[in-house]
Structures are given as structure tokens and as C-alpha cells.
C-alpha positions as CSV (number, residue, x, y, z in Angstrom):
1,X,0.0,0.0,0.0
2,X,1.6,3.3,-0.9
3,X,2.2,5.6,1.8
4,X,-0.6,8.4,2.8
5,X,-0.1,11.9,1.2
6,X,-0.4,14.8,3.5
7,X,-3.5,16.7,3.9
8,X,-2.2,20.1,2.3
9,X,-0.9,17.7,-0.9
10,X,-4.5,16.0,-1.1
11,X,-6.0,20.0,-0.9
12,X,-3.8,21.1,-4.0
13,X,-4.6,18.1,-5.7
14,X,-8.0,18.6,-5.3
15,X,-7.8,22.5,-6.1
16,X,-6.5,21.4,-10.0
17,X,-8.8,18.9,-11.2
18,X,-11.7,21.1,-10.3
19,X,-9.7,24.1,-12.4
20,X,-10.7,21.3,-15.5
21,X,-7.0,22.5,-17.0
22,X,-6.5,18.9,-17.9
23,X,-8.4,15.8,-17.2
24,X,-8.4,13.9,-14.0
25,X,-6.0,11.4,-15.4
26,X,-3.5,13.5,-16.9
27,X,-3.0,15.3,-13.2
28,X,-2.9,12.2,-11.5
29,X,0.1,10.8,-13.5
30,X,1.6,14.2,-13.3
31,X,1.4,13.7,-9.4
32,X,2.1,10.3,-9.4
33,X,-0.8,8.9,-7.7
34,X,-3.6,6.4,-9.3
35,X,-6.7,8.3,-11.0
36,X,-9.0,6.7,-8.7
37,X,-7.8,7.7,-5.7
38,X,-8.1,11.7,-7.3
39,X,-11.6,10.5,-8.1
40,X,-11.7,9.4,-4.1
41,X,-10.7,12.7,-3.1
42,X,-12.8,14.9,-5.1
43,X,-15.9,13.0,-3.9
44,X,-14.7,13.3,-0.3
45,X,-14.0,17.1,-0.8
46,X,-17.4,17.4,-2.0
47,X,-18.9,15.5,0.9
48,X,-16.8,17.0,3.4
49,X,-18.4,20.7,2.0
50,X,-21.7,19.6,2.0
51,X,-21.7,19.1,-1.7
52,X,-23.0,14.9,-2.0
53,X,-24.4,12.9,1.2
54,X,-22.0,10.7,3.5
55,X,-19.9,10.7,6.2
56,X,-17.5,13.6,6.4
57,X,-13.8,13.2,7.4
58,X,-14.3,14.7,11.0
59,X,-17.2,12.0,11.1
60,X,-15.6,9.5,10.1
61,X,-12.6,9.9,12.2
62,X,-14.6,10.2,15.1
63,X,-16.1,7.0,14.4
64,X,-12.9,5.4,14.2
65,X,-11.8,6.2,17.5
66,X,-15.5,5.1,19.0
67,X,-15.0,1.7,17.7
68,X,-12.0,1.2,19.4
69,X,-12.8,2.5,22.1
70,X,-15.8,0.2,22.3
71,X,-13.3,-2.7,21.3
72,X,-11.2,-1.8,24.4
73,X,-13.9,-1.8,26.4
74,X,-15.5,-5.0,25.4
75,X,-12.0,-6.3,26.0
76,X,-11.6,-4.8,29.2
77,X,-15.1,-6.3,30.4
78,X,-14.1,-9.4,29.5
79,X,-10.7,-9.5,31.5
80,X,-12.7,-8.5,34.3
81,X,-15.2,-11.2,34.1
82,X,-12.5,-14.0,34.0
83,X,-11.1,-12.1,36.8
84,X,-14.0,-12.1,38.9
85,X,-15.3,-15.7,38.0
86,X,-10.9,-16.7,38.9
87,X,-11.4,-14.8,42.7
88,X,-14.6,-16.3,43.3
89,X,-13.3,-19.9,43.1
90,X,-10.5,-18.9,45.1
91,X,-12.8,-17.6,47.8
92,X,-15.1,-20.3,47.5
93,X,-14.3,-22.9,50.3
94,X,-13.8,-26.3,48.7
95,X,-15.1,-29.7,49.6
96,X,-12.8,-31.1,52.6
């Protein structure tokens, strides 16, 4: 997988395909990325101003980071009931 461009590269990127100087595959070899993932950004730009429906990037960040924190916590729950059902046994007296 080729490494993640930074956000002020995606921007510019973004700024010259909607000029329509050249087509979206001309500036995407000239940048050396894939044409798709142009395509990608210019429908995520449009979301993100309000443009086309679907989750925006602050949205979907923010859901990124709820769903591992729920996976932590599910994880965490589950230490803590093997931990509780472990200390019971031990305070349990046993058959003599």
C-alpha cells in the first residue's frame, strides 16, 4: 500500500482537477498517484463541503476512534469477568 499523502498535498490536488485544465487522469500521473484515488478525493471534498451525502472526514474519524474504544472496552469487560469468575473460586471454600 503506498504511503498516505499529507493533507495540504491531497488540498492542491483537489484544487487542480476542479480548475478542469486537464483531465483527471493527466493530473494524476503528473502527481504520481492512481486516478482513482483523485476521483476518491474529489468525492470526499465534496462531501466533506456539503456538496453529496455521506460521512465527512471529522465524522468518520470520530467514528474510528469510537470503535476502538468500544473494542477496548469490550475487551476490558471481558478481563474483568474471567477475573471475577478466577477470585470467586479462590474464595469459595472447597469440599474437605
Amino acid at each position: 500500500m503506498p504511503a498516505a499523502k499529507p493533507p495540504e498535498f491531497r488540498r492542491r490536488a483537489v484544487e487542480l482537477a476542479r480548475r478542469r485544465e486537464k483531465s483527471i487522469a493527466e493530473i494524476a500521473h503528473d502527481l504520481g498517484i492512481a486516478e482513482s484515488c483523485l476521483r476518491r478525493w474529489l468525492k470526499q471534498d465534496d462531501i466533506d463541503a456539503g456538496r453529496a451525502e455521506g460521512l465527512s472526514t471529522d465524522e468518520r474519524a470520530e467514528l474510528v476512534r469510537l470503535r476502538r474504544e468500544n473494542r477496548v472496552q469490550a475487551m476490558e469487560i471481558e478481563i474483568l469477568k474471567r477475573a471475577s469468575a478466577y477470585f470467586a473460586r479462590e474464595a469459595s471454600p472447597g469440599p474437605k
